[in-house]
N, C-alpha and C positions, 0 to 999 in steps of 0.2 A: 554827584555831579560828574557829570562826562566833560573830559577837557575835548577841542575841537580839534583836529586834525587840518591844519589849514592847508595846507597840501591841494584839497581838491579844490583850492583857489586856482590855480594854471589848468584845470581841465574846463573852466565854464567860461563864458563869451560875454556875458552882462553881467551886471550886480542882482536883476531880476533872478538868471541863473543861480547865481550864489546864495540868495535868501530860498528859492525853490530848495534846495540840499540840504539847509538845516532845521532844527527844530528851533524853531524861536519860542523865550520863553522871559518876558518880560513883567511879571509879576513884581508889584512891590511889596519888599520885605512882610509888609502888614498881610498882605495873600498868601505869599510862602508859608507865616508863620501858621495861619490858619491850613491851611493844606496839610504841613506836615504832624499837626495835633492830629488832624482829622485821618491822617493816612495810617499813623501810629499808634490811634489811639491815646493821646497822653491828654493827659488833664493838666489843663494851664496853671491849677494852684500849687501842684502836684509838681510841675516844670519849675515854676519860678520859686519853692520852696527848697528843690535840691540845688539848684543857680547858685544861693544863697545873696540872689539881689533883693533890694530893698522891693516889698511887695506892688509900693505905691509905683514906682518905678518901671518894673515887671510890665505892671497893665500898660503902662502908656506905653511903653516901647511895643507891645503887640495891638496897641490901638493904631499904632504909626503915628503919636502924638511925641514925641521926643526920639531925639538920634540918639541912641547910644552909642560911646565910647568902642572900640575895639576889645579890649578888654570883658566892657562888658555882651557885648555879643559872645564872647569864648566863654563866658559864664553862661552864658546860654544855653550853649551847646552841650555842655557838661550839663546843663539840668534836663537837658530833651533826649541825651543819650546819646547824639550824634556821631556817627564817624567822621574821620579824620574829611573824605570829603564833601561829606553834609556841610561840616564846619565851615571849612573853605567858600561853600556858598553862601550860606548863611553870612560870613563875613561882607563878601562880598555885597550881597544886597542888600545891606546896611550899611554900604558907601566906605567897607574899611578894605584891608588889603589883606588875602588870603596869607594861609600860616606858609612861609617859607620855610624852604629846606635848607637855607645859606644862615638860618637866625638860628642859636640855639638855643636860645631858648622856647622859639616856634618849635622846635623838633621834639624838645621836652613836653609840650602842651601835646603835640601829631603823638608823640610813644601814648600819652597817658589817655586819650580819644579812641587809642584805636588798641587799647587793652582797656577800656571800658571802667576806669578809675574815677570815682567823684572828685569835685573839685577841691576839697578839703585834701585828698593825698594827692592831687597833681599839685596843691599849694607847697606841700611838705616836699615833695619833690625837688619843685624849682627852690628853693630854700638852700634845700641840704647841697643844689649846686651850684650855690652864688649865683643863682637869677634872679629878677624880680617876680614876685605872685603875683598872682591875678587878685585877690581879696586882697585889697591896702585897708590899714585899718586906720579907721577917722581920725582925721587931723583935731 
């Protein structure tokens, strides 16, 4: 994901101007997800099996038939392989808030994205440093 440079906002005269400068890209999450199997090659059983989300779950949320949780988008990502900011979009167009760098345990989830950790050792991770994991286990 390219962050925007909003800068070149004082050099344009209209808002017509301003949307002419960028790429717009208005996909919902349900497009995204399909694009980036399709770009990466990844097999959606294949994705939601390393997630380690519940299967039934998986599919709806790539059908765009349920929002999921924040959390489980970062499951996501960890199953698609994503870097730190694929993620970030990914978050994003499932209506959550990208990983900050002010959260630390956001930063623990960014280290383990972007050294390519499954989600089983970024679980063990946030663990071993008093954060919460992303896999809660059933009440």
């Amino acid at each position: 994901m390219v962050r925007v440079d909003w800068r070149f906002l004082q050099e344009v005269g209209t808002a017509d101007e301003a949307l002419a400068r960028v790429e717009v890209d208005e996909r919902p999450l349900k497009a995204w997800l399909g694009d980036m199997l399709s770009s990466y090659g990844l097999d959606r059983s294949t994705v939601i099996r390393k997630s380690r989300l519940n299967q039934t779950f998986a599919y709806q949320i790539f059908a765009g038939s349920r929002r999921p949780s924040r959390d489980k988008l970062i499951q996501l990502a960890f199953g698609m392989g994503l870097g730190v900011d694929e993620a970030c979009e990914l978050l994003e167009r499932g209506g959550a808030n990208a990983l900050r760098g002010t959260c630390a345990r956001d930063v623990v989830i960014a280290f383990c994205l972007s050294r390519g950790f499954d989600i089983s050792a970024c679980d063990d991770l946030l663990w071993s440093l008093g954060q919460q994991t992303l896999m809660q286990p059933d009440a």
